[in-house]
ZARO-544825 format. One record per residue (C-alpha): x, y, z; residue number from 0. Coordinates in Angstrom, 1 decimal. Example, Ala and Ser with C-alpha at 12.3 -4.5 7.8 and 13.67 -1.06 7.14 Angstrom:
REM residues 2
     c1     c2     c3   i
   12.3   -4.5    7.8   0
   13.7   -1.1    7.1   1
REM end
This chain:
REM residues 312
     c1     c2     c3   i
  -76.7  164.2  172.7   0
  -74.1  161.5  172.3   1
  -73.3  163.0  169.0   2
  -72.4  166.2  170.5   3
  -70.4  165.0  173.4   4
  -68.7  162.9  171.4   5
  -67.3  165.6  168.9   6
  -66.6  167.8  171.3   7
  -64.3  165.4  173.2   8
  -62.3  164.9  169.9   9
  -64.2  162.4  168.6  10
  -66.8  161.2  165.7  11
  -69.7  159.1  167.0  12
  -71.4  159.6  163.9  13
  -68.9  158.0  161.6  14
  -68.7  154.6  163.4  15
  -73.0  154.5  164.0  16
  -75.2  152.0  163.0  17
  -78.0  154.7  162.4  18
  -76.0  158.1  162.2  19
  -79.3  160.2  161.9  20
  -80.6  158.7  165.1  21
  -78.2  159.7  168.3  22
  -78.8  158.8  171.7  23
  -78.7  161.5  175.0  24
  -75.9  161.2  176.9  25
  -76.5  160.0  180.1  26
  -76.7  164.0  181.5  27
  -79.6  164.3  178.7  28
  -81.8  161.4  180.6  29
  -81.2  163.3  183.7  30
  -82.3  166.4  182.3  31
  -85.3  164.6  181.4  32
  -86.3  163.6  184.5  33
  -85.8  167.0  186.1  34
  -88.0  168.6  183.0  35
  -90.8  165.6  183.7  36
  -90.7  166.8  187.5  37
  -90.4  170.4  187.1  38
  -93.7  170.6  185.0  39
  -95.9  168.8  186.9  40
  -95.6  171.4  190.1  41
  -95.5  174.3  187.6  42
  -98.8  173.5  186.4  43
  -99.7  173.1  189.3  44
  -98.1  176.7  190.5  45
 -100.0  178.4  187.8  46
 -103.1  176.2  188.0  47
 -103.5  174.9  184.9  48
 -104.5  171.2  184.1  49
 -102.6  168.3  184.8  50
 -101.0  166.7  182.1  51
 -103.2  164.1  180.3  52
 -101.0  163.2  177.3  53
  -97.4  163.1  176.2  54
  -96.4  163.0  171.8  55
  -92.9  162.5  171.2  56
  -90.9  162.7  167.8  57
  -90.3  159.1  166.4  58
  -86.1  160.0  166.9  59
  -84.6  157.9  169.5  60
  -82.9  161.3  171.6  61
  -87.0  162.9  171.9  62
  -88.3  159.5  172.6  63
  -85.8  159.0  175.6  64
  -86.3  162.7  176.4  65
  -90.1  162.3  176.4  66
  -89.5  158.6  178.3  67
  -88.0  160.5  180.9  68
  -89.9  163.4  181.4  69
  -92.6  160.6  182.0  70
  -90.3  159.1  185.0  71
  -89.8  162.6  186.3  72
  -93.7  162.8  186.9  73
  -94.6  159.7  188.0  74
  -92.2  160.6  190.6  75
  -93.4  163.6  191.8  76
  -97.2  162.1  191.4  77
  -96.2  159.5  193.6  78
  -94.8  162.0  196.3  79
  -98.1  164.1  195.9  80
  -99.9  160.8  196.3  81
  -98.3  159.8  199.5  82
  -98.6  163.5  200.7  83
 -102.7  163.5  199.8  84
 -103.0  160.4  202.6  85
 -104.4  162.4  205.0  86
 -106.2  164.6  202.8  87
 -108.8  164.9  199.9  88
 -108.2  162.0  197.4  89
 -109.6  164.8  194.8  90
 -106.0  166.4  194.8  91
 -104.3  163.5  193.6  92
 -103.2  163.8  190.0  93
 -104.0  161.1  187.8  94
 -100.5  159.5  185.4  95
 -100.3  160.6  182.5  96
 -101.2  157.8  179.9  97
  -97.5  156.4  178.0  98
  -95.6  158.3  175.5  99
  -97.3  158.3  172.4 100
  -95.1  158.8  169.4 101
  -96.0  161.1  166.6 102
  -94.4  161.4  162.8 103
  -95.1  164.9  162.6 104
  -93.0  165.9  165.4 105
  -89.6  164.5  164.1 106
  -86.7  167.0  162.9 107
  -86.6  169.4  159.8 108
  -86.2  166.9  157.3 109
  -84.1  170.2  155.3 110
  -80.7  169.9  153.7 111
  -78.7  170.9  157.4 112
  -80.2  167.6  159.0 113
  -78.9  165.1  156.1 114
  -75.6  167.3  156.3 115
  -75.4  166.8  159.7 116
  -75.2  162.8  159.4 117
  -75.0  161.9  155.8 118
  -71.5  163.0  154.1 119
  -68.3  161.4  154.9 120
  -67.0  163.3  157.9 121
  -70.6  164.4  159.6 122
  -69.8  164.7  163.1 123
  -73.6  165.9  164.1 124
  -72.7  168.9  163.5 125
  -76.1  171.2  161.8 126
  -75.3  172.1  158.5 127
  -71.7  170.1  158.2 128
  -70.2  170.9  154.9 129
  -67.0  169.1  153.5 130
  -62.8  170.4  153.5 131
  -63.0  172.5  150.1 132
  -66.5  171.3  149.0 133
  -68.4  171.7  145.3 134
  -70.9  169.2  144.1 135
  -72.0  166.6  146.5 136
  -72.0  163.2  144.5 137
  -73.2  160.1  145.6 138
  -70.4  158.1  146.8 139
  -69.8  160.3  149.6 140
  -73.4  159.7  151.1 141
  -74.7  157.8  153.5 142
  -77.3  155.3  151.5 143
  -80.4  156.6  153.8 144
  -79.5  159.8  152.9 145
  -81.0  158.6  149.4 146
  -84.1  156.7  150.1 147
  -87.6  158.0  151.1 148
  -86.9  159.3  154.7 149
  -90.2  157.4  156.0 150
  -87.9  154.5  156.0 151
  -85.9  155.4  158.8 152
  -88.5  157.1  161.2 153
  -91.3  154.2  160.7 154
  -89.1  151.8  162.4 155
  -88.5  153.5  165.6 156
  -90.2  150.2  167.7 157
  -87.3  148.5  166.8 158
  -84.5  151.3  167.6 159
  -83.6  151.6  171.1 160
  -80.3  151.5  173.5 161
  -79.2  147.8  175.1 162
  -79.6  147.3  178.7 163
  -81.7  147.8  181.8 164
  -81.9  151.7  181.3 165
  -83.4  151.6  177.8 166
  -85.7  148.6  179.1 167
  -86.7  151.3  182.0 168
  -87.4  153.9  179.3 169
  -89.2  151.6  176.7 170
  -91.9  151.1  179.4 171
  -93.1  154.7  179.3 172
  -94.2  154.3  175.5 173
  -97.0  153.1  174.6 174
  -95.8  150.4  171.3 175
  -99.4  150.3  170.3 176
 -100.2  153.6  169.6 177
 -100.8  154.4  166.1 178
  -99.0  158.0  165.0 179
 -102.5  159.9  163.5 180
  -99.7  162.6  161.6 181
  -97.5  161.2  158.5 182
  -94.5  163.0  156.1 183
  -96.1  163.5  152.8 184
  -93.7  163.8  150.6 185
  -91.0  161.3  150.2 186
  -88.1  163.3  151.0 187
  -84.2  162.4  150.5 188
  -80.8  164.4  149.9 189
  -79.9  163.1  147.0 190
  -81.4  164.0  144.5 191
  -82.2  166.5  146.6 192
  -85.9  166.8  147.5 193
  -85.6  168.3  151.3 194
  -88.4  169.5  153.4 195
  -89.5  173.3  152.5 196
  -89.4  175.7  155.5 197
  -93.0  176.5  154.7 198
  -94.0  172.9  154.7 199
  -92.3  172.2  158.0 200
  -94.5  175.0  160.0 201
  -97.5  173.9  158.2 202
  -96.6  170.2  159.2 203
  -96.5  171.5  162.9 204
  -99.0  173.4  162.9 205
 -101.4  170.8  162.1 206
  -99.7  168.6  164.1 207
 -100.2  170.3  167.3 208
 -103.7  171.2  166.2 209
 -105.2  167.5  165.7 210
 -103.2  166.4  168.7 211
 -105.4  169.3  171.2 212
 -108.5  168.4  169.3 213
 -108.0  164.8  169.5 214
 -107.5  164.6  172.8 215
 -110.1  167.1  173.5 216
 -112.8  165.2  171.8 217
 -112.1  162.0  173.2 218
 -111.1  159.6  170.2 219
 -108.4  157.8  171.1 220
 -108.1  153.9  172.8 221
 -107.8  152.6  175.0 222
 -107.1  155.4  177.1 223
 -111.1  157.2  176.8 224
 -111.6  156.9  180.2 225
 -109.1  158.8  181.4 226
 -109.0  162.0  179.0 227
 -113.0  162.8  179.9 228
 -114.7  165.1  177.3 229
 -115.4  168.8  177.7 230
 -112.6  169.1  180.6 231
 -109.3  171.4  180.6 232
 -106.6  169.5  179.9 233
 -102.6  169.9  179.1 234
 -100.3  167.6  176.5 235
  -97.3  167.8  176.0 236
  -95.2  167.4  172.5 237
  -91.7  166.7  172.3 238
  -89.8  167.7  169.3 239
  -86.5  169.1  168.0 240
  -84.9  172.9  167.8 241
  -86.4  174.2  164.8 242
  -89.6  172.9  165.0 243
  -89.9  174.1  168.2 244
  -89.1  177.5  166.8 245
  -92.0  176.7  163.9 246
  -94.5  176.2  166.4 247
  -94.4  179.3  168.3 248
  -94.6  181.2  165.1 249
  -97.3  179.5  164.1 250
  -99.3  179.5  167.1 251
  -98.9  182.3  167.9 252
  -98.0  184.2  164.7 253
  -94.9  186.3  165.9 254
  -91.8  186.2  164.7 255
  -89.9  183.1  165.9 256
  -87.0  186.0  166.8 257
  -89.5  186.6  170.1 258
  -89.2  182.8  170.5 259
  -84.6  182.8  170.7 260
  -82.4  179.8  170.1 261
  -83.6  176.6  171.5 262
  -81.3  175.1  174.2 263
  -81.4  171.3  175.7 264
  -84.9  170.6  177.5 265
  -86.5  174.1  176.8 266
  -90.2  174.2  176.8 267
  -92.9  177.1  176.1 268
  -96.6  176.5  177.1 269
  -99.4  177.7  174.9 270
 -103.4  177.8  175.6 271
 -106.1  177.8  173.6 272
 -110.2  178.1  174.3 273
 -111.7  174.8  172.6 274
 -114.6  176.7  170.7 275
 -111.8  178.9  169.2 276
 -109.6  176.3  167.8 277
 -112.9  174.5  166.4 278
 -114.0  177.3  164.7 279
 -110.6  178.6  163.1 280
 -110.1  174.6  161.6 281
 -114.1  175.3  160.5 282
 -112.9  178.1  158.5 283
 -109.8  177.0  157.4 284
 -107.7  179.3  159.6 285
 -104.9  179.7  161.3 286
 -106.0  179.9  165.1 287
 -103.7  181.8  167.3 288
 -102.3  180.7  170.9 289
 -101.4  182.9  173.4 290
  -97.8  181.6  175.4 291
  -97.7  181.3  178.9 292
  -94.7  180.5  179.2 293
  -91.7  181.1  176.6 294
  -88.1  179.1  176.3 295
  -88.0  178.2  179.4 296
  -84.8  176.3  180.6 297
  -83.6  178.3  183.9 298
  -85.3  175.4  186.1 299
  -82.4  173.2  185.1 300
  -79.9  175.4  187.2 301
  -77.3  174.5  184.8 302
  -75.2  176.3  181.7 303
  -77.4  176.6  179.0 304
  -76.3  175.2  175.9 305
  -78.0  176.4  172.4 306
  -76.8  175.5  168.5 307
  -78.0  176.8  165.5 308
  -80.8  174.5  164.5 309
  -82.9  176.0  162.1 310
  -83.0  174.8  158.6 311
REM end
């Protein structure tokens, strides 16, 4: 995050932004990316699980550039497998996964550590940020975003994108007319302060997740149909934020979210599900519960991992 490298170079990148709530990757973050987009496809592959058939992405600019790059990443190592499967069965050739779709119910806890993090006069990004010898947060030292219905600023998201070739690269593994099938329903804001309930976030993710598997599963969605047949094993993949990645294992899977650990830059967990299960736990209005496969997994990078406190 650009946000982060910025501050911790000396810096403020969120004082002098256009759209303070809404930082880019650095340029290490879209590499990152790309090794996370390459790394999955042969890992499902190792454990023999489904190729990847769809890919949901937050509506924030930093997930939709992950997600655009994890794309990249695949096509990359599809292509390889492609040329590789010339003089063999065409069967083992993996089809692309269709473009990034984004989703409003995978953005950021909308709670009071996100607005603090961009919306009072000396935010650096920083979770939680709290002011020199601060009492009662008034107005005038808030950003004006920080004020109005927080739809406002993830609904334009077609419009909010880098300059220049790289972002032009990225912008062609969305899919623009893909129409997000999860909304925010409440209206939140800072001030006056109606923030996103922890209970309300996992219950947001939760369902989610859940109409994402079975919409895909049953085949609803244009003009992709062809492509995602019904009745088949299949994988997506949702791109979100720290704490929500935290809500989702605990509610998939119902354990504490203290089995799950800090979040780091381009973890991921993978969770399964039998179809007729999931079916049957939304019949009965119940929670269905995941098993993991794989938990917090961030070792393929081969780097230092990084992790902030990100729950709210």
């Amino acid at each position: 995050r650009l946000d982060y490298v910025t501050r911790d170079a000396g810096g403020n990148w969120v004082q002098s932004a256009d759209r303070p709530w809404d930082p880019p990757l650095s340029y290490h973050g879209l590499e990152q990316g790309e090794t996370l987009g390459r790394h999955l496809v042969k890992e499902l592959r190792r454990l023999n699980l489904p190729p990847i058939s769809a890919l949901y992405s937050s509506p924030l600019l930093r997930c939709r550039q992950t997600a655009s790059s994890a794309r990249k990443g695949m096509l990359q190592v599809l292509e390889e497998q492609k040329q590789n499967f010339t003089h063999g069965s065409s069967s083992d050739a993996q089809e692309a996964p269709v473009p990034v779709r984004v989703e409003i119910g995978l953005v950021e806890s909308i709670c009071e550590k996100w607005y603090r993090s961009w919306s009072l006069q000396g935010s650096d990004g920083t979770w939680g940020y709290r002011l020199p010898s601060e009492t009662l947060i008034q107005p005038d030292v808030l950003h004006k975003k920080s004020m109005e219905p927080v739809q406002g600023i993830l609904s334009d998201w077609r419009t909010s994108w880098m300059k220049g070739d790289a972002a032009d690269e990225l912008k062609k593994q969305i899919d623009f007319e893909y129409s997000s099938q999860s909304q925010l329903e409440e209206s939140y804001t800072f001030f006056p302060n109606n923030v996103e309930p922890t209970d309300a976030q996992r219950n947001r993710l939760r369902n989610t997740v859940t109409r994402l598997a079975l919409q895909n599963q049953r085949n609803t969605t244009t003009p992709q149909k062809e492509l995602i047949p019904s009745g088949q094993s299949q994988t997506i993949v949702c791109f979100s934020h720290g704490a929500p990645v935290n809500h989702i294992f605990e509610e998939l899977t119902g354990r504490s979210p203290k089995e799950h650990g800090a979040t780091s830059y381009c973890c991921y967990s993978m969770y399964k599900i039998d179809l007729k299960d999931l079916i049957a736990a939304e019949a009965d209005s119940k929670k269905a519960i995941w098993s993991a496969v794989q938990l917090n997994q961030a070792a393929y990078l081969h780097e230092t991992i990084v992790k902030e406190d990100h729950l709210g």
